[in-house]
C-alpha positions in Angstrom: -4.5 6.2 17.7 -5.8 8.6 15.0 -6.0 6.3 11.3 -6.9 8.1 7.8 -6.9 6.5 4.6 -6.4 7.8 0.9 -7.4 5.1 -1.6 -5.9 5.1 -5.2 -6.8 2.5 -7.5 -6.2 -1.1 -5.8 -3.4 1.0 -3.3 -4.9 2.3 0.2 -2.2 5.2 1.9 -2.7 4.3 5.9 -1.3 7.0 8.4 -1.3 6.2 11.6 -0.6 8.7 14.2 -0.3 8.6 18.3 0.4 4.7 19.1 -0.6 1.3 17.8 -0.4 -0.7 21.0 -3.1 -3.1 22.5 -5.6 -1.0 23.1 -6.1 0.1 19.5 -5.9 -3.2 17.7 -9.2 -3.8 17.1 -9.6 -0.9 15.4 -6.5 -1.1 13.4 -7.4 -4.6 12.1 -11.4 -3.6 11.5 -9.6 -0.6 9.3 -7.1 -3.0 7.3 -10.0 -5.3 6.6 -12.3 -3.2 5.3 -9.1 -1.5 2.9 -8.5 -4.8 1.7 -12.5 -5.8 1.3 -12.7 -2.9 -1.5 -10.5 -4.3 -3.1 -7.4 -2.4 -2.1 -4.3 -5.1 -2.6 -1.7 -2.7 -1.2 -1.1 -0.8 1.6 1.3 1.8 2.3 1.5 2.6 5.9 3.3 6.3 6.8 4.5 5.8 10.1 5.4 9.6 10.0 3.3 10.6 13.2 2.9 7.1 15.2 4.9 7.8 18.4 4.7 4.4 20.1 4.4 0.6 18.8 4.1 -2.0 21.5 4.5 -5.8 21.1 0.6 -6.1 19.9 1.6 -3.6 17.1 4.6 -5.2 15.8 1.8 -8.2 15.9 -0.2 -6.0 13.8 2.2 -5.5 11.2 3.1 -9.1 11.0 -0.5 -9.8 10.3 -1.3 -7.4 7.9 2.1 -8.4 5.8 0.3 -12.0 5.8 -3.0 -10.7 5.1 -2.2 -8.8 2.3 0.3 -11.9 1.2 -2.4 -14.2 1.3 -4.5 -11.6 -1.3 -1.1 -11.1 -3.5 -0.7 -7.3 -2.2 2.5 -5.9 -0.2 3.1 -3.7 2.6 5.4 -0.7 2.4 6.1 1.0 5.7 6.8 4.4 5.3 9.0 7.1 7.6 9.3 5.6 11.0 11.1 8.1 13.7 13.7 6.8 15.3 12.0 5.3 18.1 9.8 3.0 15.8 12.8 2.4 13.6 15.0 1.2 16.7 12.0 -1.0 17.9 11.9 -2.6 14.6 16.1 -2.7 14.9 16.4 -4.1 18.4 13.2 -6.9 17.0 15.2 -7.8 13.8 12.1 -6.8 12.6 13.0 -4.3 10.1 14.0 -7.0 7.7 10.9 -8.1 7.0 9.4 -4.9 6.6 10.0 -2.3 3.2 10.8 0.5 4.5 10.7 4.0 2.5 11.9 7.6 3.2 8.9 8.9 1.5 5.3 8.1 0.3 6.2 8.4 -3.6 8.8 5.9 -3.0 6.7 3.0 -1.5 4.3 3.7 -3.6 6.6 3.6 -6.9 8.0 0.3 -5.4 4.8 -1.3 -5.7 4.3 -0.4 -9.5 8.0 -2.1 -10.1 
């Protein structure tokens, strides 16, 4: 798993490319953490290049949705392929995520 982050204002940009699975957990929650412990209250996560999501990364997402929750920030997933989007499908899954075609438009959705 490759992760880079853009920071604007209290809103961190997270892409995440290659595959969240088990093995990369730890480092995907250290990297939320230490988003949300300067102060970011946001996160919008491009999904554009992430090729696999196992069980422990649909666990990952459900965490950071209640992480952010619990600081009164909001998770916007943005441009799964169709892999990740059937995985979130076939989990029923996809309904509590929001989901957007393009960066500008999660972002935008978190300024409404």
């Amino acid at each position: 798993m490759k992760l880079s982050y853009e920071d604007h204002g209290t809103v961190s940009v997270l892409t995440v490319s290659g595959e969240l699975t088990t093995d990369q957990a730890d480092n995907f929650r250290r990297a939320c953490q230490d988003r949300i412990t300067k102060d970011i209250h946001d996160i919008v996560l491009n999904l554009e290049h992430l090729e696999l999501l196992d069980s422990a990364g649909l666990e990952l997402l459900l965490w950071l949705v209640d992480l952010l929750a619990e600081n009164s920030g909001h998770l916007r997933l943005v441009n799964p392929n169709d892999t990740i989007q059937k995985i979130l499908e076939v989990t029923r899954l996809e309904r509590r995520f929001d989901i957007h075609g393009t960066i500008e438009a999660a972002a935008k959705s978190l300024r409404i």
